[in-house]
C-alpha positions as CSV (number, residue, x, y, z in Angstrom):
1,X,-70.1,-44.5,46.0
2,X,-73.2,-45.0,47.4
3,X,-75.3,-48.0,45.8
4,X,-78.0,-47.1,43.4
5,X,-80.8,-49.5,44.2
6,X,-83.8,-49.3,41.3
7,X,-81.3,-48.1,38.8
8,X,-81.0,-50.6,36.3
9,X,-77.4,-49.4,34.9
10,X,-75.1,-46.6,35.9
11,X,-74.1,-44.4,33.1
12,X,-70.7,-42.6,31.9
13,X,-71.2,-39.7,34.0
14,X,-71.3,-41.8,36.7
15,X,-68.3,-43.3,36.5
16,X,-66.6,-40.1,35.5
17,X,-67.7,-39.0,38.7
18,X,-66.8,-42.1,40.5
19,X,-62.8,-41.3,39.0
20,X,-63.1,-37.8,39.0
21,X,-62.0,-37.5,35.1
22,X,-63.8,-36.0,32.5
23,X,-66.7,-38.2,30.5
24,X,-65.0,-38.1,26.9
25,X,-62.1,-39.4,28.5
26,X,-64.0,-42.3,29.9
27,X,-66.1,-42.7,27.0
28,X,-62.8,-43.0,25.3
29,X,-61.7,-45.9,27.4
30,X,-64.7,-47.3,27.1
31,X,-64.9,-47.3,23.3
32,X,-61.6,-48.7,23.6
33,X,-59.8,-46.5,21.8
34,X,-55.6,-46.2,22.0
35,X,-55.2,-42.4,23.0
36,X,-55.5,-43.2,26.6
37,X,-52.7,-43.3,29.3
38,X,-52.5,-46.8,30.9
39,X,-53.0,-45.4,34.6
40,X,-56.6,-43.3,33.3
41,X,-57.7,-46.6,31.2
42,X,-56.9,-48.8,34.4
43,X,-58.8,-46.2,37.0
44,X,-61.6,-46.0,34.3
45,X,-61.9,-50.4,34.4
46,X,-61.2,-50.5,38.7
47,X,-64.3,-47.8,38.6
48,X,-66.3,-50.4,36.6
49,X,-65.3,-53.0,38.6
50,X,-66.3,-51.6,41.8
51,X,-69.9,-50.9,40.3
52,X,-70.3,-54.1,39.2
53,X,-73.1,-55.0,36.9
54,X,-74.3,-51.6,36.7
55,X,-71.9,-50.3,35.2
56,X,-71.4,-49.3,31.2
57,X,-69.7,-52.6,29.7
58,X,-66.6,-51.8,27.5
59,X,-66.8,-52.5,23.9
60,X,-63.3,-53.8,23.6
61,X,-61.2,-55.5,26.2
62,X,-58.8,-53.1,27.4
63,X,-55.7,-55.1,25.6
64,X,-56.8,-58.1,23.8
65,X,-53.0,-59.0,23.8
66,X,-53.3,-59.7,27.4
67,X,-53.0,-57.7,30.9
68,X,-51.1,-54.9,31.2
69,X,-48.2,-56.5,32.6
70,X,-48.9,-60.0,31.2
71,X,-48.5,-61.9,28.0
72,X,-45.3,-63.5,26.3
73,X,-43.2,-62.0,23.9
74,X,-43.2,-63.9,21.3
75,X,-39.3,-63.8,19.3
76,X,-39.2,-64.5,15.4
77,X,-35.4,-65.1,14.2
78,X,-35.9,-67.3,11.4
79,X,-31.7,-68.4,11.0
80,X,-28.9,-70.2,12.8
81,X,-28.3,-68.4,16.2
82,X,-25.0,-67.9,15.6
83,X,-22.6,-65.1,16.6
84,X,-24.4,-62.2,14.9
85,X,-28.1,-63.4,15.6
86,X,-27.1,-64.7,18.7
87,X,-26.4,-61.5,20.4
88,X,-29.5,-60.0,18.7
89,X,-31.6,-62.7,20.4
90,X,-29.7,-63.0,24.0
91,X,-30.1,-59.1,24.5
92,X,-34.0,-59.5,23.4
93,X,-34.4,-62.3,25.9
94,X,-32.2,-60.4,28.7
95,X,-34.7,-57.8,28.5
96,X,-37.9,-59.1,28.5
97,X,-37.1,-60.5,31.3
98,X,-36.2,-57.8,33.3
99,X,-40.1,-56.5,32.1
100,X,-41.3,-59.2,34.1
101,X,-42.7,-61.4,30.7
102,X,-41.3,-64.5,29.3
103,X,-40.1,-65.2,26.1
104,X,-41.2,-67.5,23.4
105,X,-38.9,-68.4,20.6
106,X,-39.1,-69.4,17.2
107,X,-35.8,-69.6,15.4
108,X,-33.7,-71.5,13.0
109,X,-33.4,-71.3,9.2
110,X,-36.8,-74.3,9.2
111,X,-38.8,-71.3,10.4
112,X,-38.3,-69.7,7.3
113,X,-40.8,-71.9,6.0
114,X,-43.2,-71.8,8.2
115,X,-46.2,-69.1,7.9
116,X,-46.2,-67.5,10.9
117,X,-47.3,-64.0,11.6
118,X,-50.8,-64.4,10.6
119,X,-51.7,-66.7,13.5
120,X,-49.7,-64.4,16.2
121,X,-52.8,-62.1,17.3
122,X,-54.4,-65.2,18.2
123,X,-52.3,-67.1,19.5
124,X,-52.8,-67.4,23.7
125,X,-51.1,-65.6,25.9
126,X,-49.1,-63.5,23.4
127,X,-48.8,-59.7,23.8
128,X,-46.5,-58.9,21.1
129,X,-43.5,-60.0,18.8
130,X,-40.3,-59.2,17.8
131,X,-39.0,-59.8,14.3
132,X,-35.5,-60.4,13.4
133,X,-34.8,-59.7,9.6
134,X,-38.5,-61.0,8.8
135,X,-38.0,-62.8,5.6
136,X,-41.6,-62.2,5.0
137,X,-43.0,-59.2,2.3
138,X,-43.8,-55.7,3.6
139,X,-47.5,-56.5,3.0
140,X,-47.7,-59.1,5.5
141,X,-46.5,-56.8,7.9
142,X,-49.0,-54.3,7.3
143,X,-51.4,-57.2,7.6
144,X,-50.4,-57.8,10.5
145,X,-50.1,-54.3,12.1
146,X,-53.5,-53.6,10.7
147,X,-55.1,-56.8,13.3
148,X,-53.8,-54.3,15.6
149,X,-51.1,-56.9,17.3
150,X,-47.8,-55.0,18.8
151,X,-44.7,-55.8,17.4
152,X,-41.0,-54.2,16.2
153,X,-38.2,-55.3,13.4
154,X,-34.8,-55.7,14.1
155,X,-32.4,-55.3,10.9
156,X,-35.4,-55.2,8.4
157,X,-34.4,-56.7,5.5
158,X,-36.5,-54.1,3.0
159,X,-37.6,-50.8,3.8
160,X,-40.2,-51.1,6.5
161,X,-43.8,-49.4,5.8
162,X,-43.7,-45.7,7.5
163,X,-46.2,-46.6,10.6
164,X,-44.0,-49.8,11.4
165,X,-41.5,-49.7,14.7
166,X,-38.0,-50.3,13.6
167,X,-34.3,-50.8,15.0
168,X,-31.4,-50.9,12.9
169,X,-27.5,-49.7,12.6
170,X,-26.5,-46.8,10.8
171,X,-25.6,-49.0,7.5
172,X,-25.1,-46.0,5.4
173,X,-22.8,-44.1,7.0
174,X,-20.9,-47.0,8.7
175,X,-20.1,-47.7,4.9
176,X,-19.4,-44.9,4.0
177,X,-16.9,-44.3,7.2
178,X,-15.6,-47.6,6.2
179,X,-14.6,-46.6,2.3
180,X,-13.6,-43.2,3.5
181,X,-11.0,-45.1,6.1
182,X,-9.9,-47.2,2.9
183,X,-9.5,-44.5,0.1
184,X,-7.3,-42.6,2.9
185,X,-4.8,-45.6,2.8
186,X,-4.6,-44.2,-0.9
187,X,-6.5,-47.0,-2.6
188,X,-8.8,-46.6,-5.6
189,X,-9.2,-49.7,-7.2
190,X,-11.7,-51.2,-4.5
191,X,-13.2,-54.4,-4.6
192,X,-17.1,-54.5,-3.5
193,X,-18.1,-58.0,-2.2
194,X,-21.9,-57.0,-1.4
195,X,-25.0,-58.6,0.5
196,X,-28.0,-60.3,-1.4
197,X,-29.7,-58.2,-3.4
198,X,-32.8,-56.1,-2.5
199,X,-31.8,-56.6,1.3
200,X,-32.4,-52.9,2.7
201,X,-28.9,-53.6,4.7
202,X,-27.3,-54.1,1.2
203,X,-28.0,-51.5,-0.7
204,X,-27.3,-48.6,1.9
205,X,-24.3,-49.9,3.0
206,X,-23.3,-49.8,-0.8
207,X,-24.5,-46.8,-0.9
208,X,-22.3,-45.5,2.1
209,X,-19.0,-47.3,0.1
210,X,-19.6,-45.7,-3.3
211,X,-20.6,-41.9,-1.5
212,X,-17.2,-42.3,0.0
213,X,-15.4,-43.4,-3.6
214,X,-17.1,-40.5,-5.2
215,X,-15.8,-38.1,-2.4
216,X,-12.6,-39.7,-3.5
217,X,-13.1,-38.8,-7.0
218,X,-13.6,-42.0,-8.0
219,X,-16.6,-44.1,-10.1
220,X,-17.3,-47.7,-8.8
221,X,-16.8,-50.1,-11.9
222,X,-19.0,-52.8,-12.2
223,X,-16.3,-55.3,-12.4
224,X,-15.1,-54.2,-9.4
225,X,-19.0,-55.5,-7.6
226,X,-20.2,-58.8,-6.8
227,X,-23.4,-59.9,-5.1
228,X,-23.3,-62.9,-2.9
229,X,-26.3,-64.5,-2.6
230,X,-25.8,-65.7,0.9
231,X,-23.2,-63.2,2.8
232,X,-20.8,-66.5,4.4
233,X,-17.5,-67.1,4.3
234,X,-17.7,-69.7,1.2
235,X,-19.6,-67.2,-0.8
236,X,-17.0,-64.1,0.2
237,X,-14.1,-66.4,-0.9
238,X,-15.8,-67.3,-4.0
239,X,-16.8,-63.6,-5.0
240,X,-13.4,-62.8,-3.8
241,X,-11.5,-65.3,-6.3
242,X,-13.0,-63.9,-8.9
243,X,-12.4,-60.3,-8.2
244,X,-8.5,-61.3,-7.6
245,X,-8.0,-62.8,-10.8
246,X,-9.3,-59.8,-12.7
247,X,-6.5,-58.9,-15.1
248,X,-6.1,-55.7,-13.2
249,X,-6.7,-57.2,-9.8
250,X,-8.0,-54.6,-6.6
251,X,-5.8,-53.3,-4.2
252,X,-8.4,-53.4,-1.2
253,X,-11.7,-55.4,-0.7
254,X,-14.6,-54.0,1.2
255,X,-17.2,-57.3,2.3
256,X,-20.6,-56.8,3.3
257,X,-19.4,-58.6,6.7
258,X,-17.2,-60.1,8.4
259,X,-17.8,-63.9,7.1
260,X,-17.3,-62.8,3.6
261,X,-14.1,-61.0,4.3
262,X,-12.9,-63.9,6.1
263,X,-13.2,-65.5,2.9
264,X,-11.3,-62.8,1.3
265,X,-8.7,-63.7,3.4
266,X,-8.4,-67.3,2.2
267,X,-8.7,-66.3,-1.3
268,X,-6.0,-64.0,-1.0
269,X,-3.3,-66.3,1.3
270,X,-4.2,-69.0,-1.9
271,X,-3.1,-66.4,-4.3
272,X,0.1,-65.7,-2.3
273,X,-1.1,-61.6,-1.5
274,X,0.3,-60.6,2.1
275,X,-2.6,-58.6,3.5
276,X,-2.3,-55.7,4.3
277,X,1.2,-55.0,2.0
278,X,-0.7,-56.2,-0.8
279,X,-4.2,-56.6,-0.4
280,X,-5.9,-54.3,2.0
281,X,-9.7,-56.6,3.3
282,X,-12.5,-55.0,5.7
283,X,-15.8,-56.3,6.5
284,X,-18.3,-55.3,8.5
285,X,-20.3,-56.1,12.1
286,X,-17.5,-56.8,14.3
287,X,-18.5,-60.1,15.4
288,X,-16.4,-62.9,17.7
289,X,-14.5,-64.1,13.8
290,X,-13.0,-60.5,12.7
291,X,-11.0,-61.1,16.3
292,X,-10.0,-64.2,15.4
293,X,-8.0,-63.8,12.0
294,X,-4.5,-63.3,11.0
295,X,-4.3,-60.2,11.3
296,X,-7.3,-59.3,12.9
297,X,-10.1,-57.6,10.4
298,X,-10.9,-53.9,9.9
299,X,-14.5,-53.7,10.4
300,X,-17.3,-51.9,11.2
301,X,-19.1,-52.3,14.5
302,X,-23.2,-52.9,14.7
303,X,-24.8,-52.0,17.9
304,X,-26.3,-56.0,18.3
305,X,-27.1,-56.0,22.3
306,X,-28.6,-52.8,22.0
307,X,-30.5,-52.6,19.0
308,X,-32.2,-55.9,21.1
309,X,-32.6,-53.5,23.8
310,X,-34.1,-51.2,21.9
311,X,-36.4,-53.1,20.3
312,X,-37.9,-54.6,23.5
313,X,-38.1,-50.8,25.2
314,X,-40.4,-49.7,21.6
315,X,-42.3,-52.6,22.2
316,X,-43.3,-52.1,25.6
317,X,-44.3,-49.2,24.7
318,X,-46.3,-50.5,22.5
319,X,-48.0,-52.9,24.8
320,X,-48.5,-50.2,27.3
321,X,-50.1,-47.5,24.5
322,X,-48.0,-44.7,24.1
323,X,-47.3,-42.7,20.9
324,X,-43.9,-43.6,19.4
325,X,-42.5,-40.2,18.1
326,X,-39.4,-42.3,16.7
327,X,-40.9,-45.2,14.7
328,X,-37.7,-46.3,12.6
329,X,-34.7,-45.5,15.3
330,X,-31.1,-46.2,13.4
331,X,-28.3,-47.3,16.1
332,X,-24.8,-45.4,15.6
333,X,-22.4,-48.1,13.9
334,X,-18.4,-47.4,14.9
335,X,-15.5,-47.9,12.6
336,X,-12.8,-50.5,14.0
337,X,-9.6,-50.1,13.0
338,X,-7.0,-53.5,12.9
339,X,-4.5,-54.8,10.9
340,X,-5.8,-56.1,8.0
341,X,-6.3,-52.4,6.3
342,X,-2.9,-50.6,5.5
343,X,-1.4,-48.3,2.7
344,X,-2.1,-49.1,-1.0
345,X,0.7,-50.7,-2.4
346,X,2.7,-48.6,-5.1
């Protein structure tokens, strides 16, 4: 473009004529606005690059998260990395990397104590974040989507707000295949050994186990539930004790995961009960420990690498400004089938 010497500043039009695009659509990118593919925004910014001082200044920076390709991800996985958040977090971390960003990581159950989302957006260098069952309120997520900062839940533990991305398994209907799997065996007299409550994860996959009872023709009885406040093998065997020494004991147990059917298992090999002749016990995840019991746990199997792989792939798109059609995507969960599920006893 030939120099314009005695104009004190080029205008719009002439950098829409310098790119050959339209002038709303570089008044768009100008105004900064989010309804612009990354190649237009970055031929609208080389233009005003090439005419220098002249050219019309953009209100906003293009991404105030960083450059295009640029800028940490920043991981938030407040817990122990074991097993189950430890494949969440490694198939995160595999992934960024293969977008070309690094990953920074703040984990372990100390981080739940620690106030951390309202200082992401300004803290250097990082684009976005990805939250693994965020212990924090809904409203502080909308706080901090409304600053404008990129980022995505894995396994929210309530109901996320409706313009928030998402990734999660299937808990409903991986319950409810799970129930319909036991009432087949001919049990009715389940035992329920369910997740903290209010936890989104929790109450659907209760849901899925009592849709499947009722399909049954059977009502869930409340003595037939407990809640454990922490869903770990010492708080399954505990819930399970009690449940086995009802005067009318259950013929099957259905944990809210594998740790607290594992405790199931010790509650019933104290109380004598062979499983499965006696005592039929599922849980639910399929992690490394429903593998490694005698016999080996029914259970239900979450997605974990890939709902990490997911996660990343709606966060990039984040980053680079596309329009996520899917905002809460829920992952197929498959039914496992092992020996610790078997015919209800006569």
């Amino acid at each position: 473009m030939a120099a314009r010497e005695g104009r004190a500043r080029a205008t719009v039009r002439d950098v829409a004529a310098e790119t050959g695009l339209s002038i709303a659509t570089v008044s768009r990118v100008l105004n900064g606005q989010a309804n612009v593919a990354p190649h237009t925004r970055d031929l609208v910014l080389r233009a005003v690059g090439r005419l220098g001082d002249q050219a019309p200044r953009p209100r906003v920076a293009p991404d105030v998260h960083g450059p295009a390709h640029g800028g940490a991800v920043y991981v938030r996985c407040p817990y122990v990395l074991t097993d189950y958040f430890g494949l969440i977090v490694s198939s995160v971390g595999e992934t960024i990397e293969l977008h070309g960003r690094e990953m920074i990581l703040g984990a372990g159950e100390a981080a739940q104590e620690t106030e951390v989302l309202p200082g992401l957006p300004d803290r250097p260098g990082v684009a976005g974040a990805i939250l693994i069952l965020p212990p924090e309120p809904g409203d502080a997520l909308v706080r901090l989507r409304d600053r404008g900062f990129p980022f995505v839940v894995i396994d929210p533990r309530t109901p996320p707000p409706k313009d928030i991305a998402a990734v999660s398994a299937a808990h409903f209907a991986g319950g409810r295949k799970l129930m319909a799997h036991v009432t087949e065996l001919g049990h009715r007299r389940v035992g329920i050994i369910g997740g903290p409550v209010e936890w989104l994860p929790s109450e659907a996959r209760l849901a899925g186990y009592t849709a499947s009872l009722a399909d049954a023709g059977v009502l869930q009885a409340p003595e037939l539930l407990r809640h454990v406040p922490e869903p770990n093998i010492e708080q399954g065997y505990l819930a399970a004790c009690e449940l086995l020494d009802l005067p009318e004991r259950p013929t099957a147990l259905v944990a809210f995961n594998d740790k607290a059917a594992v405790g199931a298992l010790r509650a019933a090999a104290e109380r004598g009960l062979r499983v499965p002749a006696d005592l039929s016990v599922a849980g639910f995840d399929d992690i490394d420990v429903s593998r490694a019991t005698s016999p080996a746990l029914t259970t239900v199997r979450q997605p974990l690498q890939e709902m990490g792989r997911m996660a990343v792939t709606l966060l990039m798109r984040l980053l680079s400004r596309h329009t996520l059609e899917a905002l809460h995507v829920s992952l197929g969960a498959e039914l496992v089938v092992r020996g610790s599920t078997g015919p209800a006893p006569r």
